[in-house]
C-alpha positions in Angstrom: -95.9 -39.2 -49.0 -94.0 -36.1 -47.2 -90.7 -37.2 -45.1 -91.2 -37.2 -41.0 -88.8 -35.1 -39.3 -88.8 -35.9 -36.0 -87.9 -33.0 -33.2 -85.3 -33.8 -31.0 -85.3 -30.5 -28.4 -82.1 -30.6 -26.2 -83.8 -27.6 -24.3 -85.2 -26.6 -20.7 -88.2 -24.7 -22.1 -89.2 -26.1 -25.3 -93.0 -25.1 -25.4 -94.1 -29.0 -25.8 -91.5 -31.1 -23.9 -88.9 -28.7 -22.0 -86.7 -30.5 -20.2 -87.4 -33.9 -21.3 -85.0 -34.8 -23.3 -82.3 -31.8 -22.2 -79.3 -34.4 -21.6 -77.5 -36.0 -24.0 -78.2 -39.5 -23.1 -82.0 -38.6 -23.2 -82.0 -36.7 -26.3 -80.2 -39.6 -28.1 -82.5 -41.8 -26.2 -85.2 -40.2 -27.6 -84.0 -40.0 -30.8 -83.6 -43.4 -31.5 -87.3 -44.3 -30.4 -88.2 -41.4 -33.1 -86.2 -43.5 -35.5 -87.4 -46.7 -34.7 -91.3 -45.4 -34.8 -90.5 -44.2 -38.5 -88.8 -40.8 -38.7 -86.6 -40.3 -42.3 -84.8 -37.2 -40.4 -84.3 -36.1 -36.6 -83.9 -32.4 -35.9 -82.0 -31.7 -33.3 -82.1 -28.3 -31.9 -80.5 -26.3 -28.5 -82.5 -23.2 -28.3 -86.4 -22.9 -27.8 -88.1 -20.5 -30.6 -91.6 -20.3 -28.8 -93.0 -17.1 -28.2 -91.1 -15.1 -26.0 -88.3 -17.4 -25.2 -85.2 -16.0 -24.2 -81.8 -16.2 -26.8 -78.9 -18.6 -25.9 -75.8 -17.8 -26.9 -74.0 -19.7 -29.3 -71.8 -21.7 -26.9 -74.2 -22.8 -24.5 -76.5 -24.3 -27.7 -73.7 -25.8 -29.0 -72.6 -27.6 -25.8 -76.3 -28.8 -26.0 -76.9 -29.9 -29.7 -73.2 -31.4 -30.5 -73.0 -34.0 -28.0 -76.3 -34.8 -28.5 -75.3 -35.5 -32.8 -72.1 -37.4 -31.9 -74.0 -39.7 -29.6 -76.6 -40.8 -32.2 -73.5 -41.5 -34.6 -71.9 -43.7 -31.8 -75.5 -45.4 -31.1 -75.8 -46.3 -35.1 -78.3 -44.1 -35.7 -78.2 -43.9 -39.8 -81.3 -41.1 -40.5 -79.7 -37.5 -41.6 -79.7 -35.3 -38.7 -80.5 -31.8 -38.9 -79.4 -28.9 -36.7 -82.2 -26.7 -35.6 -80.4 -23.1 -35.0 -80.2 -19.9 -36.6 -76.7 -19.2 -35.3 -74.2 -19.5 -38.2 -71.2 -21.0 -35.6 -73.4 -23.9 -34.4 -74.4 -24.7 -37.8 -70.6 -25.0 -38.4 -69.7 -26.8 -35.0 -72.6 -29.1 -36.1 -72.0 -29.8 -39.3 -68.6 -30.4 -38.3 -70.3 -32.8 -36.0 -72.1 -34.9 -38.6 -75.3 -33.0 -39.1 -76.0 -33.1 -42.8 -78.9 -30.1 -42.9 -80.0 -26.9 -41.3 -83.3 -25.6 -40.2 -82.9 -21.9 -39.4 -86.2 -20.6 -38.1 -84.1 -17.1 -39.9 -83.4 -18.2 -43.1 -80.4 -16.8 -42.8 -81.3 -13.3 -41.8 -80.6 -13.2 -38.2 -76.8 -14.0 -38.4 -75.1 -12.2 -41.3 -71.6 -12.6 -40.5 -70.7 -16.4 -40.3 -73.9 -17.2 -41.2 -76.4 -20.1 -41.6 -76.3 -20.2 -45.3 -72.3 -20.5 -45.9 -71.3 -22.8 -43.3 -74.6 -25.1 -45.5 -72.5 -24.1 -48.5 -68.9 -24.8 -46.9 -70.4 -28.4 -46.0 -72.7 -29.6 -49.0 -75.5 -29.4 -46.5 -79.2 -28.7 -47.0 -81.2 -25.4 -45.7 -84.7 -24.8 -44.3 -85.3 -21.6 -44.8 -88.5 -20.5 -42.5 -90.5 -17.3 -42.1 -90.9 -15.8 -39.0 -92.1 -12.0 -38.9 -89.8 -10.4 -36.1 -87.8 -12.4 -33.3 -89.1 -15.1 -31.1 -89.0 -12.9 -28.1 -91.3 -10.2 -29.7 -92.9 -12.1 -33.1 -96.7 -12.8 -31.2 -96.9 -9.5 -30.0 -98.8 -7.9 -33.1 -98.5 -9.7 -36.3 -99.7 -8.2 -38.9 -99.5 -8.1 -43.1 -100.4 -5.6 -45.5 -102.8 -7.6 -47.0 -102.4 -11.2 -48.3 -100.6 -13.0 -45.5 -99.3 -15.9 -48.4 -98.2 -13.6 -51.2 -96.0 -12.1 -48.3 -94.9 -15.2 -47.5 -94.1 -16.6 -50.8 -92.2 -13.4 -51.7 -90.3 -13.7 -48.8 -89.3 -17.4 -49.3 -88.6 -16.7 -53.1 -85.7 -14.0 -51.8 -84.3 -16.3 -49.0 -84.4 -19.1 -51.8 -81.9 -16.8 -54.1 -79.9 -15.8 -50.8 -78.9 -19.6 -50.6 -78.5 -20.0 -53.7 -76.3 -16.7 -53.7 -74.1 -18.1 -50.9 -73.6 -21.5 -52.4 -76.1 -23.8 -51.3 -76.8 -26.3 -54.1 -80.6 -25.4 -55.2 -81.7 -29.8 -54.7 -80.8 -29.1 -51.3 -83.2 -25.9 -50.2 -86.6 -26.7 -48.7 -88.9 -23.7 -47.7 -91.3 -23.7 -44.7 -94.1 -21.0 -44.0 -93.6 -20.8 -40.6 -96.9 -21.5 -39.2 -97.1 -19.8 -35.9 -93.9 -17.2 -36.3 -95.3 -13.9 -36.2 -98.6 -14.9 -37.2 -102.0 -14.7 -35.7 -104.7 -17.8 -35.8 -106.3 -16.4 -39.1 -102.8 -16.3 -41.0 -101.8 -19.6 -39.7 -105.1 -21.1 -40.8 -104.8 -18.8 -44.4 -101.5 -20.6 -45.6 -102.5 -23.6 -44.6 -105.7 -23.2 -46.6 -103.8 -22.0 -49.6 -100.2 -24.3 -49.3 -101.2 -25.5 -52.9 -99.6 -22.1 -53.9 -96.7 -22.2 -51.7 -95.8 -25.6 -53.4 -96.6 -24.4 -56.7 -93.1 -22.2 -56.4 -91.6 -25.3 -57.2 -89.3 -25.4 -53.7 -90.0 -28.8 -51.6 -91.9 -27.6 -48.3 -91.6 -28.6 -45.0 -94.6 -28.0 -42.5 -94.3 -27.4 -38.9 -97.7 -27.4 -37.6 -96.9 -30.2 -34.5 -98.9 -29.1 -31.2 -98.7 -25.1 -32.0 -101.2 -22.8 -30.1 -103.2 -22.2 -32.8 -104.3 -25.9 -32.9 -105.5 -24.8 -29.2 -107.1 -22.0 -30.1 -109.1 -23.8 -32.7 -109.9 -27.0 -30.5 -109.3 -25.9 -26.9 -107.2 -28.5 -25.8 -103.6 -27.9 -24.1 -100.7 -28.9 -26.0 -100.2 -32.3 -24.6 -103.9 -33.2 -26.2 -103.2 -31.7 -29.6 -102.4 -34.5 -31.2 -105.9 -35.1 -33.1 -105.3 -31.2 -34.7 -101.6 -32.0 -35.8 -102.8 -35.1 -37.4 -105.7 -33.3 -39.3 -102.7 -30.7 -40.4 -100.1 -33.4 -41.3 -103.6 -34.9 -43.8 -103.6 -31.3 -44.9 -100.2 -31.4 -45.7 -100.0 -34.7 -47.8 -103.3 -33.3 -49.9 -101.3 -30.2 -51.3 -98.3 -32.2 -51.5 -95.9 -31.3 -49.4 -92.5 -32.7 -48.7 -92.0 -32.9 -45.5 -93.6 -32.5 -42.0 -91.9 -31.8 -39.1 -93.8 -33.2 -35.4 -93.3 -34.7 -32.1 -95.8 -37.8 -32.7 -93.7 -39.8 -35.2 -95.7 -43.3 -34.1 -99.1 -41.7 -35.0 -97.8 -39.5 -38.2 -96.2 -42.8 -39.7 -99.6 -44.9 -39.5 -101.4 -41.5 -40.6 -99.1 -41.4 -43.7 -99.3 -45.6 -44.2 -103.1 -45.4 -44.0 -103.4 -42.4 -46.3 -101.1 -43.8 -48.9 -103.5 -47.1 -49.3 -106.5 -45.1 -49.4 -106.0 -42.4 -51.5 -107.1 -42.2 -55.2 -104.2 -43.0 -57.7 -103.6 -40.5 -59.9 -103.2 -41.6 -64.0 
């Protein structure tokens, strides 16, 4: 069964719960329900990536995400904790802080100089490396691929993959993620997950965020506070092709999802 990764936003305008959990004593709050419902990882992150949010600068999400990792420490919270950035200096202020992986929506391409990747190498720390087509700000304006949306995906991942490797990240510690709703309209989103058997087949663990996104509206009709029928159907989905982890906001629901499916399904000889 895939690992839960439970989303911890320490943001104002997170698409699904802005402003919820934006103080520290919330967030860690928050957190350690996450825990207590069954999440293996909480992922922490400072700076919305929905479509057209706006960028925060490095300081202001790591006065966000930092207190927010020391204060799960202090409350005995024993799950790894990953930072969700794509700003080299926070990974580095919160791997400093006891974070122990990094999800960069990036993959490392957005911040070259300090970067995502080294200060994961510099630590021992593991990388999610996502694809996004474009920036938040702009990527849902007009996505579009040459031609197959999942052998542009996979390419991509496979170059990011040798990247970390490249800048030291220890290959056991490099998950991929397709980056379902980055840049992507409802038919690509639907296309990878159709065809993740492939994107697992590169032999890199995958992580799936599918929690809540719009294209779950689209396809149902129902606003994201009602989505969580759709994310359940995708985190099934996820466990058929076998992937490794699944990122959401329903932990409670995703854990007995995950219990019931691992009674039920066929064992394999």
């Amino acid at each position: 069964m895939p690992a839960i990764w439970g989303i911890v936003n320490v943001t104002p305008d997170s698409f699904s719960d802005g402003g919820r959990h934006a103080s520290p004593e919330a967030a860690v709050a928050h957190g350690r329900r996450l825990v207590a419902w069954g999440a293996d990882v909480l992922d922490v992150g400072g700076e919305s990536t929905r479509p057209g949010a706006r960028e925060v600068g490095a300081g202001e999400e790591i006065d966000r995400v930092v207190p927010v990792i020391r204060g799960l420490q202090e409350a005995g919270v024993r799950v790894p904790v990953s930072v969700d950035t794509r700003k080299g200096e926070v990974a580095e202020a919160a791997l400093a802080a006891g974070a122990v992986l990094v999800n960069d929506v990036s993959a490392g391409t957005y911040d070259p100089g300090i970067g995502t990747l080294a200060a994961a190498a510099r630590h021992g720390a593991g990388v999610v490396l996502m694809h996004m087509q474009g920036r938040p700000e702009t990527m849902q304006d007009r996505p579009a691929y040459g031609g197959d949306v999942v052998a542009e995906v996979r390419s991509y991942l496979a170059e990011r993959v040798r990247a970390a490797k490249a800048a030291g990240v220890a290959v056991d510690r490099i998950l991929v993620d397709p980056g379902i709703g980055f840049g992507k309209t409802l038919e690509h989103n639907l296309e990878l997950l159709r065809r993740l058997e492939e994107l697992v087949g590169d032999g890199v663990p995958v992580l799936l965020g599918a929690s809540r996104k719009s294209f779950l509206g689209r396809v149902t009709g129902r606003d994201v506070e009602d989505r969580l029928a759709g994310s359940l159907a995708c985190v099934a989905r996820a466990v058929e092709a076998g992937v490794r982890a699944v990122r959401v906001h329903d932990v409670r629901a995703t854990c007995d999802v995950l219990r019931v499916l691992g009674r039920i399904r066929p064992k394999r000889h």
